[in-house]
C-alpha positions in Angstrom: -32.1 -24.3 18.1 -30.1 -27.6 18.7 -27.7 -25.5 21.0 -30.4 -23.7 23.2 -31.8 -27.5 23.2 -29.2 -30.1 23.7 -26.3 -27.8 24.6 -23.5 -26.3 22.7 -21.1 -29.5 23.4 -23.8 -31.9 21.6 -23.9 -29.2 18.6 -20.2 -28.8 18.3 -20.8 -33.3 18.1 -23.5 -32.8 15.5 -21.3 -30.3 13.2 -18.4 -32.7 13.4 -20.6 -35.7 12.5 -21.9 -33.3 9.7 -18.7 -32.7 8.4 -17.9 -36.0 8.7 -20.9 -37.4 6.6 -20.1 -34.9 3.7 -16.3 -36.2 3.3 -17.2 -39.9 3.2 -19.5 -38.9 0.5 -16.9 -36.8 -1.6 -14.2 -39.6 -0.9 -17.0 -42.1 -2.8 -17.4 -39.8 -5.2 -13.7 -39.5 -5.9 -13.6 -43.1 -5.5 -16.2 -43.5 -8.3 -14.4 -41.1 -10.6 -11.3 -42.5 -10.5 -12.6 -46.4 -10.3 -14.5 -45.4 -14.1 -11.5 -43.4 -15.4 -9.2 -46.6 -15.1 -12.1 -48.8 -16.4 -12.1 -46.2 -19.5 -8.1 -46.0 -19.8 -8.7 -42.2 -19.4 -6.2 -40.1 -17.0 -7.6 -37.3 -15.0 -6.1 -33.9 -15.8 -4.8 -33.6 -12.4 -2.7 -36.5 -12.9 -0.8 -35.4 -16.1 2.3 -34.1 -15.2 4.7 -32.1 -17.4 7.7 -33.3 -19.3 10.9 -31.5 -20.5 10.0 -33.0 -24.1 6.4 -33.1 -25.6 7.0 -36.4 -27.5 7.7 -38.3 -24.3 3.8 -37.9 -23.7 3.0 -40.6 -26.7 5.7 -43.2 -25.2 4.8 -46.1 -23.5 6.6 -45.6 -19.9 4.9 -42.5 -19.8 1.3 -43.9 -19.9 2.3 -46.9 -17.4 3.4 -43.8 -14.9 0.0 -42.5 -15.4 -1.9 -45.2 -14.2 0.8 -46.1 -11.5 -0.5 -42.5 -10.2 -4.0 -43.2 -11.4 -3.9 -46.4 -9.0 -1.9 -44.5 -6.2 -4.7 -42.1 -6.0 -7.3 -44.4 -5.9 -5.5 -46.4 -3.2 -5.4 -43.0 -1.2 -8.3 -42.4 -1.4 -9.7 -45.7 -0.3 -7.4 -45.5 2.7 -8.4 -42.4 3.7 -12.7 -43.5 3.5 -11.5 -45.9 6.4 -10.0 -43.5 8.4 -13.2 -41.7 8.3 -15.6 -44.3 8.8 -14.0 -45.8 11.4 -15.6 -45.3 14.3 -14.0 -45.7 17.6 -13.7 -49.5 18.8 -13.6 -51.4 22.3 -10.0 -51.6 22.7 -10.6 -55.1 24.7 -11.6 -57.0 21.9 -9.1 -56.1 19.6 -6.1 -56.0 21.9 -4.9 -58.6 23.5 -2.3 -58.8 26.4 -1.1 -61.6 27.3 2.1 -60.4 28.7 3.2 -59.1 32.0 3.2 -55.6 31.2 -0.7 -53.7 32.2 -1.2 -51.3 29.3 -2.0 -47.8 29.9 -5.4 -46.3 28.8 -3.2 -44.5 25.8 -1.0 -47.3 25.0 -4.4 -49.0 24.6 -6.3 -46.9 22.5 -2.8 -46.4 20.2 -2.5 -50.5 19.5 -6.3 -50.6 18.3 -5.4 -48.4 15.4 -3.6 -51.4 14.3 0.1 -52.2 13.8 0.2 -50.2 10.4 -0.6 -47.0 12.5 3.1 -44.4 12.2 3.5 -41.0 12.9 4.8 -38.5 9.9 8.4 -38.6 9.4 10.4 -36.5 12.0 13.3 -36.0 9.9 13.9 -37.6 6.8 17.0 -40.4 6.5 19.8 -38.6 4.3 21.3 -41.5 2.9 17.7 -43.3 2.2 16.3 -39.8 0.5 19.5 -39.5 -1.5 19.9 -43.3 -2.9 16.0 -43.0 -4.0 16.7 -40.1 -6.3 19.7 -42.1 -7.5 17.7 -45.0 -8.3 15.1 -42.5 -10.0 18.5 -41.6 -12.1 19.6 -45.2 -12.7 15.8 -46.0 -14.4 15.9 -42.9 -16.4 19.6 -43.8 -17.8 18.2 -47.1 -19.1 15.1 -46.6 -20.2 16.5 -45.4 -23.5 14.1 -42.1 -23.4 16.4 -39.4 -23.3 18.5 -38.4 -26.2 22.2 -40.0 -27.1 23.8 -36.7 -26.5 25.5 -36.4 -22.7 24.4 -32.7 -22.6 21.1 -33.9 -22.4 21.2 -36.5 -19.9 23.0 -33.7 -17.9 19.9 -31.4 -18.2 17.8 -34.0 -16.8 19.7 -35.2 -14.3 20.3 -32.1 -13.0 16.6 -31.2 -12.5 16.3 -34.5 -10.5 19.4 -33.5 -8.5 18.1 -29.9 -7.8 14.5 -31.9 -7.2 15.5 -33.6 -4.5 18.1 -31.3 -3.1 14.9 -29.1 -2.9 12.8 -31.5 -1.1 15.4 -32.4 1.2 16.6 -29.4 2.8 13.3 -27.6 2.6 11.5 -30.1 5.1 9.3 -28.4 7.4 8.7 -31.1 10.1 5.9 -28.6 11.6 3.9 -29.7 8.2 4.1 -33.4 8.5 2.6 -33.2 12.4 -0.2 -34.4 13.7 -1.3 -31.3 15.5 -3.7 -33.8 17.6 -1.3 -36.5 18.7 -0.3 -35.4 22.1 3.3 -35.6 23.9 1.3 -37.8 26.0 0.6 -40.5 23.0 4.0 -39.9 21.6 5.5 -41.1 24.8 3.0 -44.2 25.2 4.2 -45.1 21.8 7.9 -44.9 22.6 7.7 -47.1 25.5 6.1 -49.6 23.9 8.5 -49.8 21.2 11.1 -49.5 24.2 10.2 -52.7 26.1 12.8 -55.3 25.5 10.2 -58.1 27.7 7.7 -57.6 25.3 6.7 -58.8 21.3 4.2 -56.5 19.5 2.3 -58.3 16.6 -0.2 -58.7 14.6 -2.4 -62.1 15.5 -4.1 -64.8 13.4 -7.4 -63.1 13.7 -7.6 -59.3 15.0 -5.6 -56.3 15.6 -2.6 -56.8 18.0 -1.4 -58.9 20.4 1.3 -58.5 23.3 3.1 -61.2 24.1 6.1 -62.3 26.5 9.0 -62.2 24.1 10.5 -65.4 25.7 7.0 -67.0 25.5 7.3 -66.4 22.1 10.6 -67.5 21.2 10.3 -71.1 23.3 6.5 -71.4 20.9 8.6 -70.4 17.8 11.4 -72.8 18.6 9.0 -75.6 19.7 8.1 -75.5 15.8 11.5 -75.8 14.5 12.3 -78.4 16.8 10.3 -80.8 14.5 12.4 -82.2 12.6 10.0 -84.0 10.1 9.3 -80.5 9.0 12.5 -78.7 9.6 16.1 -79.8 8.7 18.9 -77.8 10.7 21.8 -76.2 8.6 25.0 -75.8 9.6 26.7 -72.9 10.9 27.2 -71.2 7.2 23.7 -71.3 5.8 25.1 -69.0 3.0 27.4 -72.0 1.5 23.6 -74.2 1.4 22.4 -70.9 -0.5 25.0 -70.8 -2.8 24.9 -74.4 -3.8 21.1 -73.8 -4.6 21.2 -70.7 -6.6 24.1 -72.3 -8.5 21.5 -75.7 -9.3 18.7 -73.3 -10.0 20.9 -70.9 -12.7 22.0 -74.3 -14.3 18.5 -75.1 -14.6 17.6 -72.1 -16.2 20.7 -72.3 -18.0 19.7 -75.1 -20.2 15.9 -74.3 -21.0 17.1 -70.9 -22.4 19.3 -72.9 -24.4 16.9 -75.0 -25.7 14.8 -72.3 -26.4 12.3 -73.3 -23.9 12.3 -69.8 -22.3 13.4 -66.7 -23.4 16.5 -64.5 -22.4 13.8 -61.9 -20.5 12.8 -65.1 -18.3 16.2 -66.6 -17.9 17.0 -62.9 -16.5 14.4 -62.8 -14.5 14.5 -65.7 -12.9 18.1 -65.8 -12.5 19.4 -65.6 -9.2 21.9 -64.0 -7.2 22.7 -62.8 -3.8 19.4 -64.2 -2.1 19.0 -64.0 1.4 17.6 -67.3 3.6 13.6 -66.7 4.6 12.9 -65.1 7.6 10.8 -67.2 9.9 8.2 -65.9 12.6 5.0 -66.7 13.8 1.4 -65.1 14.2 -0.7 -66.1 17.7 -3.5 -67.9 17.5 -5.6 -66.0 20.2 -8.9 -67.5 19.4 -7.9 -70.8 20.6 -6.7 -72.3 23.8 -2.9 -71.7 25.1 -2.3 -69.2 22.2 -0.5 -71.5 19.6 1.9 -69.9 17.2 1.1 -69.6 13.6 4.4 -70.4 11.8 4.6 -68.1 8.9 8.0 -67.8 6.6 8.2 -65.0 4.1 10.4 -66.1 1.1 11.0 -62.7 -0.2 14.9 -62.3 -1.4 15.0 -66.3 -1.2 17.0 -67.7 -4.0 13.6 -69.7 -6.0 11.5 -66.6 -5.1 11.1 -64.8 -8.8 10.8 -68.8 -10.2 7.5 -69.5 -7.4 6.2 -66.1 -9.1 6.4 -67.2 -12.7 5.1 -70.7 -11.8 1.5 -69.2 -9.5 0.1 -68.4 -13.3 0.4 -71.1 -14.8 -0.6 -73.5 -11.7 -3.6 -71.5 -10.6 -6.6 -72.4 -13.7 -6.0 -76.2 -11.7 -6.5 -74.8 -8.7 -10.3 -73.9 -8.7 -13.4 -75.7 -9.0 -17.0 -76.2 -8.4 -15.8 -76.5 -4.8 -14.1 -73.4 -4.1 -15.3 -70.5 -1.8 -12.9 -66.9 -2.7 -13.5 -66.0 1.1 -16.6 -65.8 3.8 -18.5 -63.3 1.6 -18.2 -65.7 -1.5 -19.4 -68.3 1.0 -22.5 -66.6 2.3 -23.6 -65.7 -1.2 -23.6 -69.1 -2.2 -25.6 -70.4 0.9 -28.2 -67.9 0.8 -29.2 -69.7 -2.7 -29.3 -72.9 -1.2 -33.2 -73.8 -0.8 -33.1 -76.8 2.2 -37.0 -78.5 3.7 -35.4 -80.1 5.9 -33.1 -79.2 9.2 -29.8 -79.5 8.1 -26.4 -79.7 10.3 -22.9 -77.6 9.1 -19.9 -78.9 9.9 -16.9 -76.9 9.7 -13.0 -79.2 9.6 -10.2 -77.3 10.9 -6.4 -78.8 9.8 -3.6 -78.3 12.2 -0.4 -76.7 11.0 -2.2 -77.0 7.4 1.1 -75.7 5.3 3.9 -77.6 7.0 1.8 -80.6 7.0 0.9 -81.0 3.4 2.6 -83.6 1.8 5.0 -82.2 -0.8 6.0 -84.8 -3.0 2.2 -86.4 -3.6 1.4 -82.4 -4.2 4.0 -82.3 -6.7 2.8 -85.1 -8.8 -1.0 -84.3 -8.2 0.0 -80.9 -10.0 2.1 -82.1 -12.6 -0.8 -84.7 -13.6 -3.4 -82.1 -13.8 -1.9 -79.6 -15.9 -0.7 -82.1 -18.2 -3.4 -84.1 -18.0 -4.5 -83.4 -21.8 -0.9 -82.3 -23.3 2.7 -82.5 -23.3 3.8 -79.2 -23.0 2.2 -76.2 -21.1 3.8 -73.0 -21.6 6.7 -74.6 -23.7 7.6 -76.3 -20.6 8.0 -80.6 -20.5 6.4 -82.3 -17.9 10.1 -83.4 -16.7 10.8 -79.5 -17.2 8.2 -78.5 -15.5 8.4 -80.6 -12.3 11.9 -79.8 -12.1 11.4 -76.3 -11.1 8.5 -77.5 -9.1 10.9 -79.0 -7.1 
């Protein structure tokens, strides 16, 4: 009936959005399923997997792996409703080009399916394949699961040899292709990756933004250039390092040996081989000129474990009557606001609001707070405490 009249191409249409419909309704069923399984501390069937020795399913590690699947799966699953709702967007407003370079039709449509967008693996890396499995080897060996006997070890470690030995060499790359991605679209996507004039990245607000890579660099080093915010190291920044993870380890050092933390937190937080942060910048393409976000990730950074153990106990000062979790959080609390009169809102925007705070007076506005009503929070001094603050 809908063929003889609309035409077989707008039936074919209907049927896909059918189809369509029915998996975004089993993915939130999953969803659901899973979502009130980890509420309930209950693993699906499906998730169990088999083990050499039957008492290993009453350990502890054995449950944690469970729910690292049970969460996997649920993060799958959630990635995969998006796919399927996503409907296909105006490339223009989520793309922006503000480079030389005029982007192809494909090249377009590629970029809006944002920067976290990558084809299946081609081939996988040898030495990255191999080195996982020997990590997976490494964890084992020290979890203390396995018997004390070395003919036992062997037994296992030979499975996870011949495991990934198997998966290895028996990679079909036909199976990991996406039958629909074109030669066309592959190419599209190699010479963007190819241009050496252009930067690809994720902006401020949206999906992607092309930029001219020396555009970029003079923004990014018109940032460092202040030296208010920025101090300029010599030509051995490793030497600065070392000196810093030495002061840090001394630090940590003496509260272990007063007891102040214990020899699972001094080895945590003791550092070692750190790496300096890596610096870059998102653009700002809602405002004028396209100003560069500055943005340093600290990961590998010599105090990065010790900012991790500190977030906890900082964050019950850091909330109040005053603070909106995001726009939706916002909106909620407006729509229960009951005004007569007309009222005006006024939004403040601060410039460069993280490299413009002022360190020292946010220091000592912490430290006051949190020891406002005691003299020791989480075994730590105040002098203790501000220390590693610092």
């Amino acid at each position: 009936m809908l063929s003889n009249r609309y035409g077989r191409p707008d039936l074919l249409k209907y049927r896909e959005t059918e189809k369509t419909d029915f998996k975004i309704k089993k993915l939130n069923l999953d969803i659901e399923f899973l979502q009130t399984c980890k509420n309930y501390n209950i693993i699906p069937k499906f998730l169990r997997f088999r083990v050499y020795n039957r008492r290993f399913i009453d350990t502890k590690i054995y449950r944690s792996w469970l729910f690292k699947l049970l969460n996997y799966e649920i993060r799958q699953k959630t990635k995969q409703l998006a796919r399927e709702s996503e409907y296909e967007v105006d490339s223009s407003k989520v793309i922006f080009n503000y480079s030389n370079r005029n982007l192809s039709e494909d090249e377009t449509k590629l970029l809006s399916l944002g920067l976290g967008f990558a084809l299946p693996c081609k081939s996988p890396s040898f030495a990255d394949h191999f080195l996982a499995f020997e990590r997976v080897c490494h964890t084992v060996n020290n979890c203390q699961i396995l018997d004390n006997s070395e003919s036992a070890k062997l037994k296992v470690f030979e499975k996870i040899a011949s495991l990934a030995n198997e998966t290895f060499y028996d990679f079909k790359r036909y199976r990991h292709w996406l039958p629909s991605f074109s030669k066309a679209k592959y190419n599209a996507l190699k010479s963007l990756k190819e241009d050496p004039n252009i930067i690809k990245t994720r902006p401020d607000k949206g999906k992607g933004v092309i930029l001219e890579r020396n555009e970029y660099v003079t923004k990014v080093n018109i940032l460092l250039s202040d030296l208010t915010k920025f101090k300029k190291l010599g030509n051995e920044p490793f030497s600065k390092i070392i000196q810093l993870e030495d002061k840090l380890n001394r630090m940590l050092k003496c509260l272990k040996d007063s007891d102040t933390i214990s020899s699972d937190t001094y080895n945590q937080l003791r550092t070692s081989g750190s790496l300096p942060g890596m610096l870059y910048g998102l653009p700002k393409n809602h405002k004028p000129d396209v100003p560069i976000r500055p943005i340093l990730s600290a990961l590998k950074t010599f105090n990065y474990n010790l900012a991790k153990f500190l977030v906890p106990i900082i964050k019950p000062i850091i909330t109040n009557e005053y603070t909106v979790h995001n726009s939706f959080d916002f909106a909620k609390q407006m729509s229960t606001i009951s005004l007569e009169n007309i009222v005006r809102m006024a939004s403040f925007d601060i410039q460069s609001l993280f490299t413009n705070i002022p360190l020292k007076e946010t220091m000592d506005i912490c430290t006051n707070r949190l020891f406002e009503n005691t003299d020791n929070v989480h075994n730590l001094t105040r002098d203790q405490f501000k220390k590693l603050l610092k």
